[in-house]
N, CA, C and O of each residue as an XYZ file, in Angstrom:
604
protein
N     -19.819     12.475     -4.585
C     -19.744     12.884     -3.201
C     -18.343     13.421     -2.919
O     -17.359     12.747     -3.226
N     -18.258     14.309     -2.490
C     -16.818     15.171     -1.857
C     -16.397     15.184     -0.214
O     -17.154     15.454      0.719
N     -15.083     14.843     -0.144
C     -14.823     14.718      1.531
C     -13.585     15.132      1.014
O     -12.795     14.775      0.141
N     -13.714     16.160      2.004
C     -12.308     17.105      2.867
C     -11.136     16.350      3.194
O     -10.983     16.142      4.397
N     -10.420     15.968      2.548
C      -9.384     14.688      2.842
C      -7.987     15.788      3.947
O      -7.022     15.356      4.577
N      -8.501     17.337      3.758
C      -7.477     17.546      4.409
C      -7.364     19.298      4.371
O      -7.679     19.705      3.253
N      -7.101     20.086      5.048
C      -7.083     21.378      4.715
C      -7.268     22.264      3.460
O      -7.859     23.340      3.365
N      -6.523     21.439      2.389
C      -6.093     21.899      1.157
C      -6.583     20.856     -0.067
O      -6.501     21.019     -1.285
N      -7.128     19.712      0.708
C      -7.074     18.615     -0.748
C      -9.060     17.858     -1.014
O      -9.486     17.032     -0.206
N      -9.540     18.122     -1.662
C     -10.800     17.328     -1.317
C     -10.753     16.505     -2.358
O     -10.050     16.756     -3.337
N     -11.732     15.092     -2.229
C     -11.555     14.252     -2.913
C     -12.946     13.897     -3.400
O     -13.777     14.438     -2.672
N     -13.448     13.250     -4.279
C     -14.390     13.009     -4.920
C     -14.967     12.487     -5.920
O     -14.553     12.858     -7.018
N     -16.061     11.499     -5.887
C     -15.852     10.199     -6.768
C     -17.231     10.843     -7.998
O     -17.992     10.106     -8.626
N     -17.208     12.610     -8.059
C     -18.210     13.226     -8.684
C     -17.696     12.677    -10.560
O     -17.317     13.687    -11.154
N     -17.650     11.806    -11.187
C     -17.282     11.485    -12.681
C     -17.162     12.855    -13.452
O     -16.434     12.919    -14.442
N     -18.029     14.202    -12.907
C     -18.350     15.367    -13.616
C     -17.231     15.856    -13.425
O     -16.918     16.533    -14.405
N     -16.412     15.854    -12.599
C     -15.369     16.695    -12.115
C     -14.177     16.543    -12.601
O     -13.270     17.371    -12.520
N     -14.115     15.179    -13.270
C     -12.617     14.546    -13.472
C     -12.209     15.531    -14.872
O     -12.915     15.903    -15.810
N     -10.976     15.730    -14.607
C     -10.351     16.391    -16.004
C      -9.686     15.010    -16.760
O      -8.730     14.363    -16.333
N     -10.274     14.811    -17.699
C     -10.100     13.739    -18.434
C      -8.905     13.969    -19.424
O      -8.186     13.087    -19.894
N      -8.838     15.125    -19.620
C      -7.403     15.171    -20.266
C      -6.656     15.097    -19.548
O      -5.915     14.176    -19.894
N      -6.082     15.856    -17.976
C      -5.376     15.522    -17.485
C      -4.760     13.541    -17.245
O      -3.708     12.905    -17.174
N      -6.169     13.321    -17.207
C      -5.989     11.867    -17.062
C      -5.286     11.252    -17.804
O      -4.253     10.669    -17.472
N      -5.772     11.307    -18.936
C      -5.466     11.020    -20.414
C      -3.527     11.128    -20.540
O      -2.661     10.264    -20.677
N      -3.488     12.578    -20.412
C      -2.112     12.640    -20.177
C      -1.398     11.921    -19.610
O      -0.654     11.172    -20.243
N      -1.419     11.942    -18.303
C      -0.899     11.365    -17.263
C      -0.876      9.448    -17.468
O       0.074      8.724    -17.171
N      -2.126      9.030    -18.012
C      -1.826      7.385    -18.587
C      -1.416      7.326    -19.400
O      -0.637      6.397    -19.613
N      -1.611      8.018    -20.097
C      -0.244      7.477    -21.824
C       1.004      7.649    -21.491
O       1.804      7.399    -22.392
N       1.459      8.010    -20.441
C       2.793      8.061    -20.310
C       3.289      7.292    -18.992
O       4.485      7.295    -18.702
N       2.265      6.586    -18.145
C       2.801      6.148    -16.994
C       2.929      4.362    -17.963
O       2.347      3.925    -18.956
N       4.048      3.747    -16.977
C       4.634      2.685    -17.277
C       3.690      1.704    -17.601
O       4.023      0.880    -18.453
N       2.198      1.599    -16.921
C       1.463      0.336    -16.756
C       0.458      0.614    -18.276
O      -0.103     -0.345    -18.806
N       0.341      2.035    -18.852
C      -0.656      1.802    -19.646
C      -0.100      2.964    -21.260
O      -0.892      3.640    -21.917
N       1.584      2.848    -21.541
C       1.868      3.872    -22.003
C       1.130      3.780    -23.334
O       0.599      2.793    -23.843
N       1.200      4.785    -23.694
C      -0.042      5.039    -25.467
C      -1.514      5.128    -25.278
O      -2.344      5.493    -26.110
N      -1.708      4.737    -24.044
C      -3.065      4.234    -24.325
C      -3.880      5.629    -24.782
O      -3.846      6.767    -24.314
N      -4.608      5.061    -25.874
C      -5.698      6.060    -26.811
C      -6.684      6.466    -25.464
O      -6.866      5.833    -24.423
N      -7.381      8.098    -26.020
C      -8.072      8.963    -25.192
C      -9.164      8.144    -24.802
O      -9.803      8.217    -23.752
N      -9.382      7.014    -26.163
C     -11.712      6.931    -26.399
C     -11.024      6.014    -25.279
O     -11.464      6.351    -24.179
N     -10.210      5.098    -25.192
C     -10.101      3.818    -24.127
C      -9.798      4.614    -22.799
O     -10.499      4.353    -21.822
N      -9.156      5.230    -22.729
C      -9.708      6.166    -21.382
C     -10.636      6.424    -20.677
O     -10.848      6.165    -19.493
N     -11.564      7.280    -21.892
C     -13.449      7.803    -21.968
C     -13.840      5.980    -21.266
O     -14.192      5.885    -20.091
N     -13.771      5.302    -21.737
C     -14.131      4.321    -21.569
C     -14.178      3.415    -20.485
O     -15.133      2.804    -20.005
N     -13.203      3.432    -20.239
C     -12.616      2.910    -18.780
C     -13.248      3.730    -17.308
O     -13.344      3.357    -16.139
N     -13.534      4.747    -17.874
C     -13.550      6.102    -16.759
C     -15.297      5.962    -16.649
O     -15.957      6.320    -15.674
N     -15.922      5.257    -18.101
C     -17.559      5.128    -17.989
C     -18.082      3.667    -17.166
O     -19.189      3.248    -16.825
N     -16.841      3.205    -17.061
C     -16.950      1.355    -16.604
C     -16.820      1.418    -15.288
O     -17.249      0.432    -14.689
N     -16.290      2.399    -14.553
C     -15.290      2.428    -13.407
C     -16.134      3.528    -12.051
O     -16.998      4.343    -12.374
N     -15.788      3.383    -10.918
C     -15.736      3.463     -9.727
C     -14.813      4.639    -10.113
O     -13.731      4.282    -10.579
N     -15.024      5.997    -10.012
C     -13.370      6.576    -10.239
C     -13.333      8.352     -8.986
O     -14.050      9.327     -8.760
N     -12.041      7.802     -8.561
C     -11.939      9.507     -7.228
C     -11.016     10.338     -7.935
O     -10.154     10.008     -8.749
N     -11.297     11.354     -7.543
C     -10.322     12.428     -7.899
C     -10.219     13.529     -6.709
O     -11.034     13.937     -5.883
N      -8.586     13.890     -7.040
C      -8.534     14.127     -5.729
C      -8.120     15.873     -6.117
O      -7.222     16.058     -6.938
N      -8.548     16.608     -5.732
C      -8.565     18.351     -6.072
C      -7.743     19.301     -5.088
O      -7.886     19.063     -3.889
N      -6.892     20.354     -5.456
C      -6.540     21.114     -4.719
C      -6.735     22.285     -5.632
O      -6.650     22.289     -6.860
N      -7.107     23.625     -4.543
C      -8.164     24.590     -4.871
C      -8.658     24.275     -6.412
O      -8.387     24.938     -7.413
N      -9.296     23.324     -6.344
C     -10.255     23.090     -7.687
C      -9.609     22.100     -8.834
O     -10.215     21.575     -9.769
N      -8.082     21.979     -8.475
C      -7.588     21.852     -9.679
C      -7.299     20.062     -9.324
O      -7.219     19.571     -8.197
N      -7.200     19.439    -10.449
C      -7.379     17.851     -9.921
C      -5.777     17.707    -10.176
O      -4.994     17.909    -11.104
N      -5.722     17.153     -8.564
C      -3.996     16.671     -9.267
C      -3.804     15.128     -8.882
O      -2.699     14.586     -8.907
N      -5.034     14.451     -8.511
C      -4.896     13.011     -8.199
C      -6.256     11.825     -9.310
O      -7.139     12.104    -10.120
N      -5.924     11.017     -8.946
C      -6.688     10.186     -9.831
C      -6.915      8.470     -9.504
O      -5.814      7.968     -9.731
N      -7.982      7.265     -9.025
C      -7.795      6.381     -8.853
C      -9.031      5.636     -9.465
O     -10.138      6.166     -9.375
N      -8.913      4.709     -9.938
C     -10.115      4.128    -10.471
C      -9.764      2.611     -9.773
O      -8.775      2.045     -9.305
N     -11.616      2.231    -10.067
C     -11.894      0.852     -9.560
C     -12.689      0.263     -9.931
O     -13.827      0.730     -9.883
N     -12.461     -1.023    -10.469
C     -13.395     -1.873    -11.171
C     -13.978     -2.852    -10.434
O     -13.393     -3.652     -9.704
N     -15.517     -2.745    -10.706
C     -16.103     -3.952     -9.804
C     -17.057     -4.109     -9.307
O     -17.624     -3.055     -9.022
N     -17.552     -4.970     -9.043
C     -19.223     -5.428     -9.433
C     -19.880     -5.166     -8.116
O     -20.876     -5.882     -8.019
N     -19.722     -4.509     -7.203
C     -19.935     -3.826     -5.760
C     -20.345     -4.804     -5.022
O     -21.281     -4.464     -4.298
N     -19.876     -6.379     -4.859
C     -20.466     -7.013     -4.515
C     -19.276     -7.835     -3.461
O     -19.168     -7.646     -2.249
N     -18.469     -8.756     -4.284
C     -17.564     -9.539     -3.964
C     -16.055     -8.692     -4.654
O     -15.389     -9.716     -4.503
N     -15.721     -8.368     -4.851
C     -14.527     -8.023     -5.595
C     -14.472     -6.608     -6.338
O     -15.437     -6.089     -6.901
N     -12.754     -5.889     -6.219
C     -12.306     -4.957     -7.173
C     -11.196     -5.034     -7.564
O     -10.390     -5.767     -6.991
N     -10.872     -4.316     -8.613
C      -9.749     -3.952     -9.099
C      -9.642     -2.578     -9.146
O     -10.386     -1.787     -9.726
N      -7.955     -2.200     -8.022
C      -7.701     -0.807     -8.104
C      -6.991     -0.805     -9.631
O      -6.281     -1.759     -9.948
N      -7.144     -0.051    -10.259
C      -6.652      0.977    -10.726
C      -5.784      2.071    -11.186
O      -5.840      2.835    -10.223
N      -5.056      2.596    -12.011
C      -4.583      3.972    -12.577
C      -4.791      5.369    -11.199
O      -5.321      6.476    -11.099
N      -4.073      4.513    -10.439
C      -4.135      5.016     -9.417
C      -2.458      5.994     -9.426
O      -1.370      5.470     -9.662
N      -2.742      7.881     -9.015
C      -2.025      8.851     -9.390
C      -2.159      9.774     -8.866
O      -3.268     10.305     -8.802
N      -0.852     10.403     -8.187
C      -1.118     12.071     -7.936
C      -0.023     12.583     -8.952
O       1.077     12.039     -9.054
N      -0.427     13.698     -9.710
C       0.723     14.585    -10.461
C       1.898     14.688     -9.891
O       2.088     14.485     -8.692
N       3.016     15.101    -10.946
C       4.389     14.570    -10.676
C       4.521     16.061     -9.620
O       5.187     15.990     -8.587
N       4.002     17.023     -9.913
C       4.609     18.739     -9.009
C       4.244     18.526     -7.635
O       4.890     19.004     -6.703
N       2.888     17.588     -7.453
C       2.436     17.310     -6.131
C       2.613     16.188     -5.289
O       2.009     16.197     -4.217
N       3.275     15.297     -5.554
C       3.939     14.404     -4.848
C       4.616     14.436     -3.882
O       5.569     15.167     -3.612
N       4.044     13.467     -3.204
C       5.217     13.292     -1.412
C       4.697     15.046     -1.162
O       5.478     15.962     -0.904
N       3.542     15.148     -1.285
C       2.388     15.836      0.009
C       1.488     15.069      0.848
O       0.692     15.687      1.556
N       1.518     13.446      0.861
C       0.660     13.077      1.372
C      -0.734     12.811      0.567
O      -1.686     12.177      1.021
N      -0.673     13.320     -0.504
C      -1.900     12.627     -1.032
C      -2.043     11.881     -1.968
O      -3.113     11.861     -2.576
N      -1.274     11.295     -2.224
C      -1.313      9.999     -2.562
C      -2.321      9.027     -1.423
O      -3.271      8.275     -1.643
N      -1.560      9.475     -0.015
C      -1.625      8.814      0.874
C      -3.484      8.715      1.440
O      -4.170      7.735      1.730
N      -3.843     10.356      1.408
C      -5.226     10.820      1.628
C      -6.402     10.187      0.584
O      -7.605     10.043      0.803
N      -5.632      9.866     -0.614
C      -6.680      9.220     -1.910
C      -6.846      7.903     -1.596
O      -8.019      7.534     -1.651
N      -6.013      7.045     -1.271
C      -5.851      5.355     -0.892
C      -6.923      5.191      0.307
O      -7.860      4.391      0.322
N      -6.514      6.297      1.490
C      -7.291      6.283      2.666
C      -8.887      6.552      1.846
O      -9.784      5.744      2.087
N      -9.045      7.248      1.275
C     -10.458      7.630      1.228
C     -11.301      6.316      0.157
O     -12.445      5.894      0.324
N     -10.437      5.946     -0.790
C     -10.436      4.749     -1.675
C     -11.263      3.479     -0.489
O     -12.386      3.219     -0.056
N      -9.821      2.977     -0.371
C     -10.339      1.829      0.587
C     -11.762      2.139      1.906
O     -12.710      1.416      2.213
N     -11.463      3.121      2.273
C     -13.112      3.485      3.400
C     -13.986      3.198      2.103
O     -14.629      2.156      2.230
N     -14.192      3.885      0.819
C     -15.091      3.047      0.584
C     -15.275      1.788      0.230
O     -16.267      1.207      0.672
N     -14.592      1.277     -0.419
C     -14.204     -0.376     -0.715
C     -14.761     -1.137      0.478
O     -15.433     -2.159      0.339
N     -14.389     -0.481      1.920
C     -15.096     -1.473      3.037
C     -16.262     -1.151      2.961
O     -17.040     -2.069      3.223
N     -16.742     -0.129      2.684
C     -18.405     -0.092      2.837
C     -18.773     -1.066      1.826
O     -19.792     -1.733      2.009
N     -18.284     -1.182      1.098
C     -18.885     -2.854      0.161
C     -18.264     -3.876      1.081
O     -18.329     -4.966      0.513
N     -17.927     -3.939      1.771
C     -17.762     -5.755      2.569
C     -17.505     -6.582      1.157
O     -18.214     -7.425      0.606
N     -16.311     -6.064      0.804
C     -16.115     -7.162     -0.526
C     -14.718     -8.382      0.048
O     -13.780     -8.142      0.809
N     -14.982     -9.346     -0.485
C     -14.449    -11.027     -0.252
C     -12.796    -10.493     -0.590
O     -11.856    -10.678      0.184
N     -12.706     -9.815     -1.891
C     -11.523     -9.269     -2.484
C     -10.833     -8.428     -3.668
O     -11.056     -8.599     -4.867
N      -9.900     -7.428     -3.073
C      -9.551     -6.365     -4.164
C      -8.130     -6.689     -4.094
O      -7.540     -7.124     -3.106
N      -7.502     -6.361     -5.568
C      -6.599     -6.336     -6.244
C      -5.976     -5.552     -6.656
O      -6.492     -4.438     -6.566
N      -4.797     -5.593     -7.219
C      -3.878     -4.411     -6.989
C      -2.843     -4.904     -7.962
O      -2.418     -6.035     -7.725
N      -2.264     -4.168     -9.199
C      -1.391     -4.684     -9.879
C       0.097     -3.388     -9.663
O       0.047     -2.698    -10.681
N       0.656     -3.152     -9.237
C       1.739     -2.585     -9.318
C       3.474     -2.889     -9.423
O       3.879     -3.985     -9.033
N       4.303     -2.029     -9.880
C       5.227     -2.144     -9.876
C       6.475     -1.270     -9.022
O       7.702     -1.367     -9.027
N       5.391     -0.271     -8.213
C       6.427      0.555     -7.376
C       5.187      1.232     -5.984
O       4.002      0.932     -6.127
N       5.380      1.636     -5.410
C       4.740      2.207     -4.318
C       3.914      1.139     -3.071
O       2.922      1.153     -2.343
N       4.629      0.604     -3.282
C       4.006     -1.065     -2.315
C       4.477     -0.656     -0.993
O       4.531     -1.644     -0.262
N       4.876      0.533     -0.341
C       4.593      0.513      0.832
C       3.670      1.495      1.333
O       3.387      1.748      2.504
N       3.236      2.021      0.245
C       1.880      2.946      0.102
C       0.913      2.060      0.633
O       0.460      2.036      1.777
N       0.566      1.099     -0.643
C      -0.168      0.236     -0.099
C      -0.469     -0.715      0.843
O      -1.533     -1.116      1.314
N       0.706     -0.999      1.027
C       0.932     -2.040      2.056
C       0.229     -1.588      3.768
O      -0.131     -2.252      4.739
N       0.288     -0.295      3.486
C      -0.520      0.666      4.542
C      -2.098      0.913      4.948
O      -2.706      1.439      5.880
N      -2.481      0.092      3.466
C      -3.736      0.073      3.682
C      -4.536     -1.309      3.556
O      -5.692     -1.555      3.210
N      -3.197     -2.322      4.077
C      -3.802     -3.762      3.754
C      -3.577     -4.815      2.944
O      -3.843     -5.973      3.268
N      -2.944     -4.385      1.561
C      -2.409     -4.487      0.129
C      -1.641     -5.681      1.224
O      -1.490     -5.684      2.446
N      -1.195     -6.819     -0.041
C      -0.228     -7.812      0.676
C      -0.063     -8.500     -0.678
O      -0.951     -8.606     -1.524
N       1.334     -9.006     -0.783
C       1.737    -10.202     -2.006
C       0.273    -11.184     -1.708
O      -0.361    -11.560     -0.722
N       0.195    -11.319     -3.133
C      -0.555    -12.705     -3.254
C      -0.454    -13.741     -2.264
O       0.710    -14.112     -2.115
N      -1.219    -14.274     -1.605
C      -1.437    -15.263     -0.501
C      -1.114    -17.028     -1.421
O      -0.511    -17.994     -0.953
N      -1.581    -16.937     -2.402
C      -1.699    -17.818     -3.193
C      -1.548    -17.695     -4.336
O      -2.554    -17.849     -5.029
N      -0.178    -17.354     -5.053
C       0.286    -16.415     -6.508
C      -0.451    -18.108     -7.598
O      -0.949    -17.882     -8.701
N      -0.391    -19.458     -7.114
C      -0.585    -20.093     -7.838
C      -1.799    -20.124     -8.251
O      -1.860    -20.421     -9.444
N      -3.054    -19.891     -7.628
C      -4.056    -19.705     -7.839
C      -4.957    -18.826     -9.127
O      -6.036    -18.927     -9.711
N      -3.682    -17.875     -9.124
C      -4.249    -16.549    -10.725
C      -3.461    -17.175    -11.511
O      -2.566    -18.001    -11.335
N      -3.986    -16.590    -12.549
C      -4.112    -16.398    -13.881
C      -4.075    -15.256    -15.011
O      -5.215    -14.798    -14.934
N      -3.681    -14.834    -15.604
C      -4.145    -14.175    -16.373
C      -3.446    -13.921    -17.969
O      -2.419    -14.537    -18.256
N      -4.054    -13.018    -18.918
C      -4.285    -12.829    -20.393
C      -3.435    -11.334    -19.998
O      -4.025    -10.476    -19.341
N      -2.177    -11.146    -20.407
C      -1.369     -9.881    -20.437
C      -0.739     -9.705    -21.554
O      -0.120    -10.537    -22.217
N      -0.980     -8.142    -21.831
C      -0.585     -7.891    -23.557
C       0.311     -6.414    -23.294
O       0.474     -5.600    -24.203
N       0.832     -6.227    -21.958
C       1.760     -5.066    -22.239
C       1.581     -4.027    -22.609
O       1.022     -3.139    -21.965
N       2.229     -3.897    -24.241
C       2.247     -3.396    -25.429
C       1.130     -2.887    -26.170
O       1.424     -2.313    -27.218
N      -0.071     -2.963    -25.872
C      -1.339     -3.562    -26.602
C      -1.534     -2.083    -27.205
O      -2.106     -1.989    -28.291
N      -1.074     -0.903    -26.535
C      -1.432      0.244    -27.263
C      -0.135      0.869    -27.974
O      -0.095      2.020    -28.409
N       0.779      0.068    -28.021
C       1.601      0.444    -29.022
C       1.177     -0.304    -30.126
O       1.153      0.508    -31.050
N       0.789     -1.524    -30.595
C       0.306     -2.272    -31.521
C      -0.376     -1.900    -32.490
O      -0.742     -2.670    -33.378
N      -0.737     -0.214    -32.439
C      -1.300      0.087    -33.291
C      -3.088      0.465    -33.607
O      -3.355     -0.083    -32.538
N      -3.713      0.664    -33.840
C      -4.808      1.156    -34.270
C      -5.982     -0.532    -33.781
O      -5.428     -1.568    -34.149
N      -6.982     -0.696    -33.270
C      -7.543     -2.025    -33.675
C      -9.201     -1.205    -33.671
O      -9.346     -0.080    -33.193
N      -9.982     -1.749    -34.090
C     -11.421     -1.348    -34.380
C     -11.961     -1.002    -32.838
O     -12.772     -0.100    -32.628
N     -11.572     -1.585    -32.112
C     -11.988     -1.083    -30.934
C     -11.481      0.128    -30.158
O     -12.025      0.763    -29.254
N     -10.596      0.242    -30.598
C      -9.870      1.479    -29.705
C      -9.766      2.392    -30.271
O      -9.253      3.384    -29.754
């Protein structure tokens, strides 16, 4: 489905549309997922909830979301290209993101970042209420490590 996020920018959660190399590019080199192999991409992108955000045709944004459309998500490899930045759409992809996220009436979504927290913070995003409560299995590195049968 495609919505007009704005004169110049439309957005759209069409999977057909996504330039997967661009993607590809753009995560092997951002901080949260550097190396990561293309097929784990393909992969992620077949598991996932995913928008892309287009100007005249050309995709220069990207957000994915994991999650069982029920109770809970996880945002995502969430991105606008480095030439198009601080136009606001960053800002137009989050907005269109979360409208749908509420149409699931979900209990709770998640958010792992290390920079743009007042992006989010704009759309609700908040420190952990209860950091003692999680948990988790973190491997960093995992695609520098080399080759494993799965990836």
């Amino acid at each position: 489905m495609d919505h007009q996020a704005s004169e110049e920018l439309v957005i759209s959660s069409d999977k057909s549309r996504l330039d997967r190399a661009l993607i590809h590019t753009v995560l092997a080199s951002a901080y949260w997922s550097k190396g990561i192999p293309r097929e784990v991409v393909e992969r992620a992108i077949e598991g996932s909830l995913c928008f892309g955000a287009y100007k005249g045709g050309a995709q220069v944004g990207f957000a994915r979301v994991i999650t069982d459309e029920a109770t809970f998500a996880y945002l995502a490899d969430v991105f606008i290209v480095e030439a198009e930045q601080r136009k606001g759409y960053g800002k137009a992809l989050m907005a269109h993101v979360t409208e749908a996220l509420g149409r699931l009436r979900l209990r709770r979504t998640l958010l792992a970042t290390a920079d743009a927290h007042g992006l989010y913070r704009q759309f609700g995003f908040a420190p952990l209420e209860k950091p003692d409560r999680f948990m988790e299995i973190n491997i960093p590195d995992i695609y520098q490590q080399g080759k494993t049968e799965t990836s």
